[in-house]
C-alpha positions in Angstrom: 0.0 0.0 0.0 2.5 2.6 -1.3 0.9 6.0 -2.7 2.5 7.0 -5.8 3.3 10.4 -6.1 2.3 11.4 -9.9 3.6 15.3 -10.9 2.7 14.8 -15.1 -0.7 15.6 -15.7 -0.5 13.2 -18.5 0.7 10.1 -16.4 -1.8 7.5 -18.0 -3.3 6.1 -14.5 -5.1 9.5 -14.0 -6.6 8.8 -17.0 -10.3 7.8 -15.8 -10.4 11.0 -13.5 -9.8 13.0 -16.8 -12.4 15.5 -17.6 -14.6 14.3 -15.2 -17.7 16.6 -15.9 -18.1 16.3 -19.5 -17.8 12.4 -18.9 -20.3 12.4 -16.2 -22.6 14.5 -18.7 -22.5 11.8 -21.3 -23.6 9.5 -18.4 -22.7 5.5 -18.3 -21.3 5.7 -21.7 -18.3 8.4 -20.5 -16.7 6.3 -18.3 -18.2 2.6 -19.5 -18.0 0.0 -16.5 -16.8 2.8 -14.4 -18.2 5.3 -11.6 -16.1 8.0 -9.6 -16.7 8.5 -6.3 -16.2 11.7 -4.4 -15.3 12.8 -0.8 -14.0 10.7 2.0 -17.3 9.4 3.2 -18.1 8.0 -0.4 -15.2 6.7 -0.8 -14.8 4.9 2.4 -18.4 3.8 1.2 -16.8 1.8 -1.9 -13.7 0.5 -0.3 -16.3 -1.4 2.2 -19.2 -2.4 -0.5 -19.0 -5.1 -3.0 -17.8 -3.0 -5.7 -14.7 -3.5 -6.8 -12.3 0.1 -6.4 -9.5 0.3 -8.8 -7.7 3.5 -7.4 -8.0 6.4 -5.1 -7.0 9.9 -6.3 -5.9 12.5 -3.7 -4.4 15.6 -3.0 -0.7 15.3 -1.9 -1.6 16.8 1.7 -4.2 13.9 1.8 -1.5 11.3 2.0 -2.6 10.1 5.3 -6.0 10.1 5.2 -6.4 8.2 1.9 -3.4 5.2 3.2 -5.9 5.4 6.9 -9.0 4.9 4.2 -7.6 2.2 2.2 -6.1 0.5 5.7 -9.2 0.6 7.3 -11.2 -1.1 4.4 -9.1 -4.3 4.7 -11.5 -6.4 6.4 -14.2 -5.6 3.8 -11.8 -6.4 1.1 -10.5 -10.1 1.9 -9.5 -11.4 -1.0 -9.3 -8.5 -2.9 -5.9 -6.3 -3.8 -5.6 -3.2 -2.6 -6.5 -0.2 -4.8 -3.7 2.0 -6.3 -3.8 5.3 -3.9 -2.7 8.2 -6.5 -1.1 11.5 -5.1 -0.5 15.2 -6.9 -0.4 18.1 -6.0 -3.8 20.1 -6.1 -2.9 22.1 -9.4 -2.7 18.7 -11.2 -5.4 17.2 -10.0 -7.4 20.9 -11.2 -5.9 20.4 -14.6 -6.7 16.7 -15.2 -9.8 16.5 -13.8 -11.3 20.0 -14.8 -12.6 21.7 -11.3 -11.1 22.2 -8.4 -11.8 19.4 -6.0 -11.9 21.1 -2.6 -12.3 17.5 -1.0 -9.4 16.8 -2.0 -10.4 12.9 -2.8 -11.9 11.1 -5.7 -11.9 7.2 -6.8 -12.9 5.2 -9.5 -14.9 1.7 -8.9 -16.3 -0.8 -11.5 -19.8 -0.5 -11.7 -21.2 -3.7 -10.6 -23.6 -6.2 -12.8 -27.3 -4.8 -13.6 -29.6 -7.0 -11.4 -33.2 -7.4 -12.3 -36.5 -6.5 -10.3 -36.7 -10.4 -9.5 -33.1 -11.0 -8.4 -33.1 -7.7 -5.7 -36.7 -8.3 -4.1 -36.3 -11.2 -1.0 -38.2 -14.1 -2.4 -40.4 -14.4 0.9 -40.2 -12.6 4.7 -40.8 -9.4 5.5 -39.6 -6.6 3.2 -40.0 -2.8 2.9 -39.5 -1.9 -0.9 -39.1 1.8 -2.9 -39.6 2.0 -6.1 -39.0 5.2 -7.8 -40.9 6.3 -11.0 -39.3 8.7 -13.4 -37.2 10.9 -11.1 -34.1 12.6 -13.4 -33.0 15.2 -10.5 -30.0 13.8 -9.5 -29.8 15.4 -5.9 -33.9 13.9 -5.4 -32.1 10.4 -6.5 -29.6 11.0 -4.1 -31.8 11.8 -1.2 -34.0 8.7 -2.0 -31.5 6.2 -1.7 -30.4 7.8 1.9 -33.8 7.2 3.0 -33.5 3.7 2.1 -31.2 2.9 3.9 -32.3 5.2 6.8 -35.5 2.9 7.1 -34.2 -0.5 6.4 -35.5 -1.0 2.3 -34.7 -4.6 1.3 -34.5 -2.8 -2.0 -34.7 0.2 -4.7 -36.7 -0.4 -7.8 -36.1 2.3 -10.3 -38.2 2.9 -13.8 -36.5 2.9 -16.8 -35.8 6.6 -17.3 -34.6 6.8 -13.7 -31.5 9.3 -13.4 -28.2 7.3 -12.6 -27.6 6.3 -9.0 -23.6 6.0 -9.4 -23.8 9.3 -11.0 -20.8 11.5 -8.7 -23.1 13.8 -7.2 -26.1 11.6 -7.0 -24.0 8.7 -4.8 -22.4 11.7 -2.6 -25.7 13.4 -2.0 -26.4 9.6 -1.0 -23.8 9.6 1.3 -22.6 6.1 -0.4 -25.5 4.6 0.4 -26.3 4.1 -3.4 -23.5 1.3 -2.8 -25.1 -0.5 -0.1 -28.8 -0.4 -0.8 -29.4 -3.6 -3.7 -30.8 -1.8 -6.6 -32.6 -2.4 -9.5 -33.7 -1.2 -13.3 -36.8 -2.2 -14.3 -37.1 -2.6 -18.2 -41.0 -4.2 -18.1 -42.4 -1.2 -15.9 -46.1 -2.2 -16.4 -45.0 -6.3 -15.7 -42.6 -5.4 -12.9 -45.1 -3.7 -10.7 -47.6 -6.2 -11.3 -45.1 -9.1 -10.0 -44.9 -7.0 -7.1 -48.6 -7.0 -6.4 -49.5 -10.2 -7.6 -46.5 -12.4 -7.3 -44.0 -11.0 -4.7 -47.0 -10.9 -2.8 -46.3 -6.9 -1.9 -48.5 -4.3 -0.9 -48.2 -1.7 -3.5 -48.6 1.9 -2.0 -48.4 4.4 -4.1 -47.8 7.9 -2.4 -50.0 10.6 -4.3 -51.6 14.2 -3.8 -54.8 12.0 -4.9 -54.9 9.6 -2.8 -58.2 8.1 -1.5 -56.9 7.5 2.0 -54.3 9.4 4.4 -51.2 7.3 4.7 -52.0 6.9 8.4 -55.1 5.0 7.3 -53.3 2.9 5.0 -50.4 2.0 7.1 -53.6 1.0 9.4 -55.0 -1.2 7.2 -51.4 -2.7 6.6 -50.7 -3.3 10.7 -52.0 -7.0 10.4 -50.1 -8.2 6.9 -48.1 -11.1 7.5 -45.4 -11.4 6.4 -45.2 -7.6 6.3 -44.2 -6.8 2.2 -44.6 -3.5 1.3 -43.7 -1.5 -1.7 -43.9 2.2 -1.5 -44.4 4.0 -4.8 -42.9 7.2 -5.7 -42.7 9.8 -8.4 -41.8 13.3 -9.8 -43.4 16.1 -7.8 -45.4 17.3 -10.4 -45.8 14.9 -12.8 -46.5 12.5 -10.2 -47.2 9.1 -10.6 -48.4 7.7 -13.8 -51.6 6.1 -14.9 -49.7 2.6 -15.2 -48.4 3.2 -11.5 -51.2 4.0 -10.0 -53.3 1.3 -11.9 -50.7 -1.6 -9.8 -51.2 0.3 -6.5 -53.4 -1.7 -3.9 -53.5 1.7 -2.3 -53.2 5.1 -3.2 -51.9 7.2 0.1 -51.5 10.5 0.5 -50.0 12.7 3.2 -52.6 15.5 4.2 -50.9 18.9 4.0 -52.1 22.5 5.2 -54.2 24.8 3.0 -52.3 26.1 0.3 -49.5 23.2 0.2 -50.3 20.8 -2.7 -46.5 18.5 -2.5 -43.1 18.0 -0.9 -40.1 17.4 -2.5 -40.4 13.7 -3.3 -37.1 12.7 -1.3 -39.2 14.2 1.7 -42.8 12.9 0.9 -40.6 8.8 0.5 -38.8 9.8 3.9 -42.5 10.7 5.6 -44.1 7.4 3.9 -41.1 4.9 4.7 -40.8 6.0 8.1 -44.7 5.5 8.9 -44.9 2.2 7.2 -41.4 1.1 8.6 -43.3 0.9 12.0 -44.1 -2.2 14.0 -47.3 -2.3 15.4 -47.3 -2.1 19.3 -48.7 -5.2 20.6 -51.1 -5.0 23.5 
C-alpha cells in the first residue's frame, strides 16, 4: 500500500479522473463499466461495499487520510488487492480533472452487474421496498437512496428513465448509500409492478396528492399483513405518478398537508411514507 506520487498531468493512470464533468454529462457511456466517487465518506463507502475500487485519487496533503482509508477497508476487502492510492499536487489534479476538488479525494470503482427487479426483491419474509418512478434530478435520487437505507429498504426499484444512481453527485448526496442499498432497473415497468402485487405478494402503495386515504389509514390497514411486504411507490413532484403506476397500486396514500401546500419534495414525501410504514405495530 505505497501511494505514488504522480507530478505529469498526462501520467496514464489518471486517466479515468480525466475531464470528469463532461464524462459524467455523457452518463454511463463516458466512463463505460466505471463510476467515480467523491469525498471521503463516499469513498470509504466503496472500499467497504462489494464493488470492486480500482484506485484512489488524492491531493498530496491527503496522504494520510487516503493510506488510513484504504487500511481501514481491509476487512471488507479479503481477497481483494488493494487499490492504487494516486497522489499530486492540487494544481494537477485541477488540470486533469477540470474543477477544483476542494475535498481533496476522488476514486474510481467498477460498476457492478445490472440485477433485475426479481433478483433484488427477498423471495419471501418481511420486506419494505421503494420503487422510484421517473425521477431525473439527481440530488432527489440521491436523497432517495439515503432514505433507504435510513429505514431499512430490502430494496430500490427504479423505472427505466430513472436518473443514474452512481452518478458523482447523486452517490455523494447519497452519502454512499447508493453502494449499499441492492438496486434495480426495471425494463417491463407495467409487468414489474404487477409481480410486485401479484406475485412477490407486496402491498403496492403508491404515495399521491390523490390519494383516497391518508397514509396513516393505510399504514392502518397494513398493521395486520403477515409477512409484512410492502412497496412504497414514488414519483416526480409534479408529474406524479403515472396512470400505469397507480393502476398496480393496492393503495393510493397521500399525506394530508395544510391549506395552500399541494406537494413536498419527493425525497421528503418517501422519507415521511417509509418512516410510517417502517413501524411495527405495538402489541397489546
Amino acid at each position: 500500500m505505497n501511494p505514488v506520487l504522480i507530478h505529469d498531468p498526462n501520467d496514464p493512470r489518471l486517466e479515468p479522473y480525466r475531464s470528469v464533468r463532461d464524462r459524467d454529462a455523457r452518463g454511463v457511456d463516458g466512463r463505460p463499466g466505471l463510476f467515480v466517487g467523491e469525498s471521503p465518506l463516499v469513498i470509504e463507502a466503496m472500499l467497504r461495499s462489494p464493488v470492486e475500487t480500482l484506485s484512489v485519487l488524492a491531493s498530496e496533503r491527503q496522504r494520510e487520510r487516503a493510506v488510513a482509508l484504504v487500511h481501514a477497508s481491509a476487512p471488507w476487502r479479503a481477497g481483494r488487492a488493494d487499490p492504487m492510492i494516486l497522489l499530486a499536487a492540487d494544481e494537477v489534479l485541477d488540470s486533469v480533472v477540470g474543477f477544483a476538488i476542494h475535498r481533496g479525494f476522488l476514486a474510481v470503482g467498477r460498476r457492478p452487474p445490472e440485477r433485475t427487479v426479481r433478483e433484488v426483491v427477498p423471495a419471501s419474509g418481511d420486506a419494505l421496498i421503494l420503487v422510484v418512478e421517473d425521477i431525473n434530478n439527481i440530488d432527489n435520487i440521491g436523497q432517495l437512496f439515503r432514505n433507504a437505507a435510513a429505514f431499512g429498504c430490502a430494496c430500490v426499484v427504479l423505472s427505466p428513465s430513472c436518473h443514474d444512481p452512481l452518478y458523482r453527485k447523486s452517490l455523494r448526496v447519497s452519502c454512499g448509500h447508493a453502494l449499499r442499498v441492492p438496486c434495480a432497473r426495471s425494463d417491463a415497468w407495467a409487468a414489474d409492478l404487477a409481480w410486485l402485487r401479484d406475485e412477490a405478494g407486496c402491498a403496492v402503495v403508491g404515495a399521491t396528492g390523490h390519494g383516497a386515504c391518508t397514509l396513516v389509514e393505510a399504514a392502518r390497514a397494513l398493521e395486520g399483513r403477515t409477512p409484512r411486504r410492502i412497496a412504497v411507490v414514488v414519483g416526480a413532484e409534479f408529474a406524479g405518478l403515472s396512470d400505469t403506476a397507480l393502476a398496480a397500486c393496492t393503495h393510493r396514500a397521500r399525506i394530508p398537508m395544510a391549506e395552500g401546500v399541494d406537494s413536498l419534495n419527493v425525497g421528503v414525501a418517501a422519507g415521511v411514507f417509509l418512516a410510517r410504514l417502517a413501524e411495527r405495530p405495538v402489541a397489546g
